[in-house]
VOMAR-309000 format. One record per residue (C-alpha): residue in three letters; x, y, z. Coordinates in steps of 0.25 Angstrom, whole numbers, padded with zeros to 4 digits, always signed. Layout:
alaXYZ/...
***
This chain:
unk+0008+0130+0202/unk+0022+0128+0196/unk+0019+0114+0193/unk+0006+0118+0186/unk+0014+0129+0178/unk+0026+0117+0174/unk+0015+0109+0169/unk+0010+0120+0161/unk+0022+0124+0154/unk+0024+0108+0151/unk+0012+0106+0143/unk+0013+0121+0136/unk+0028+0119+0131/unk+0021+0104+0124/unk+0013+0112+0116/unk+0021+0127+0117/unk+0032+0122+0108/unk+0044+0119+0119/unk+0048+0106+0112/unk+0056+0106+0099/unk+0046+0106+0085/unk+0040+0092+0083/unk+0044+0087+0096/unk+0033+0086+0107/unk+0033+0082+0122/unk+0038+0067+0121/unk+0041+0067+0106/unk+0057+0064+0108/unk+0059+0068+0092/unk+0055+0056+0087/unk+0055+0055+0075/unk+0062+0067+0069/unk+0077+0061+0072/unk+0078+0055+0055/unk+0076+0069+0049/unk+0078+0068+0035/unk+0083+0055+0034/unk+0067+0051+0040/unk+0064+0059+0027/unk+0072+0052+0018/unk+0068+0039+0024/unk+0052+0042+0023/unk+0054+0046+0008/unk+0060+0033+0005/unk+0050+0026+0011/unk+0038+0032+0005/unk+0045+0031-0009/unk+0048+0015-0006/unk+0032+0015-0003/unk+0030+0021-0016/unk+0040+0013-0025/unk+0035+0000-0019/unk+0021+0004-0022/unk+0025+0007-0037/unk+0032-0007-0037/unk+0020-0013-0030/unk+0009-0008-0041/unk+0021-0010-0052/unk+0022-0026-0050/unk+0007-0026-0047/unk+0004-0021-0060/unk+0014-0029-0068/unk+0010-0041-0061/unk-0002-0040-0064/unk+0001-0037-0080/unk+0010-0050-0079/unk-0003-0058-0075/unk-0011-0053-0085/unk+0002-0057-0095/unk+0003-0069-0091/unk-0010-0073-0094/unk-0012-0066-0107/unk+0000-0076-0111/unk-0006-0089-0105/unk-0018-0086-0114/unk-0009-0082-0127/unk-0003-0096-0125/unk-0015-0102-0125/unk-0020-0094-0140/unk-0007-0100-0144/unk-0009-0115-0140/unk-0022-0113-0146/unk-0018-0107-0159/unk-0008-0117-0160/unk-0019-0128-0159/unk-0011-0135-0145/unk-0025-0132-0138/unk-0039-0133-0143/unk-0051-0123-0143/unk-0057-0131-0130/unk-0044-0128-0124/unk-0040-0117-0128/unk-0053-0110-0120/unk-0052-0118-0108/unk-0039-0113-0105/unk-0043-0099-0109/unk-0053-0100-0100/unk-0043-0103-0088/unk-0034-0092-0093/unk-0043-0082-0092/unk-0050-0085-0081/
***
């Protein structure tokens, strides 16, 4: 009967509030040992995530413009060479044909 009643008290005081706040049966405080400096180091973290995003999306954005640069300007140099007479009609469309493509 006293065994029984040691069991009992056991299991009540897991859920009864015996242990100190957030640390159950077994939990050893894991953890909470960091306080704020594992406040300090989460916000850094989640604001690196966040600039390296920006950057991400930043370089995609002007990669992609520079692409588009690049190519405007290979097909300006070809108006030029055509203006200039260096290349004929004939050419002059086969090629536009390639850049555009």
């Amino acid at each position: 009967m006293n065994m029984d009643f040691i069991f009992l008290k056991s299991i009540l005081s897991q859920w009864g509030g015996d242990y100190v706040r957030g640390m159950g049966p077994g939990m050893m405080n894991w953890g909470y040992g960091l306080g704020w400096l594992g406040t300090i180091i989460s916000i850094v973290f989640w604001i690196a995530v966040i600039v390296g995003i920006i950057y991400l999306i930043r370089w995609l954005a002007v990669s992609s413009s520079n692409k588009a640069k690049s190519e405007e300007s290979a097909l300006e140099i070809l108006k030029k060479k055509y203006a200039q007479d260096e290349i004929s009609k004939e050419e002059f469309q086969e090629k536009k044909k390639d850049l555009v493509a």
